[in-house]
C-alpha positions in Angstrom: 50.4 -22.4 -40.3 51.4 -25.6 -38.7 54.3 -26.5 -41.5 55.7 -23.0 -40.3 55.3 -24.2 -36.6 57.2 -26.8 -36.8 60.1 -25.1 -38.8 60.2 -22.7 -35.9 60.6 -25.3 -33.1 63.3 -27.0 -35.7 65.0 -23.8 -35.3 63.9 -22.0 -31.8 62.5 -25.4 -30.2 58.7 -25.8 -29.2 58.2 -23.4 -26.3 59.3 -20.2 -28.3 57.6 -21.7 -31.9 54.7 -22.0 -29.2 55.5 -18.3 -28.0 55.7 -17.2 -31.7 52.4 -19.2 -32.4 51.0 -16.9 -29.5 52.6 -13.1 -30.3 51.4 -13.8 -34.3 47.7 -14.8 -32.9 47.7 -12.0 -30.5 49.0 -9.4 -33.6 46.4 -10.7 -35.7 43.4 -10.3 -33.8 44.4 -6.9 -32.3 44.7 -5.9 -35.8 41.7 -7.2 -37.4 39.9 -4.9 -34.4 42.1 -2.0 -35.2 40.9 -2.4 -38.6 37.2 -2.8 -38.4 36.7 -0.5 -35.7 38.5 1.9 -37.4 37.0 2.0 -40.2 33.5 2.0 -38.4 34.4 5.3 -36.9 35.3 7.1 -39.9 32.1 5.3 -41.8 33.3 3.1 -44.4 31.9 -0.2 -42.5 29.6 -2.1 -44.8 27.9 -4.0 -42.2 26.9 -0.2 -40.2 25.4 1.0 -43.6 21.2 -0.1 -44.7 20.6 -0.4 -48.1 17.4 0.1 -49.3 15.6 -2.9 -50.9 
């Protein structure tokens, strides 16, 4: 992550690497959520599910 950083403010300069850095964090969380709650909702969660012992 950081090698790419510091490509992009090579290239863009460090307030939009910094921007970048920001948008990519952003994208990645939201879709992690997307993801998980997603798949709670349609039931294939493993962490919703009890398995007996």
């Amino acid at each position: 992550m950081i090698p790419v950083l510091r490509v992009n403010a090579q290239y863009y300069g460090w307030k939009m690497a910094l921007y970048i850095l920001g948008v990519f964090l952003v994208v990645l969380v939201a879709t992690a959520m997307l993801l998980h709650y997603g798949f709670a909702a349609l039931g294939y969660c493993l962490l919703q599910k009890r398995f007996a012992p």
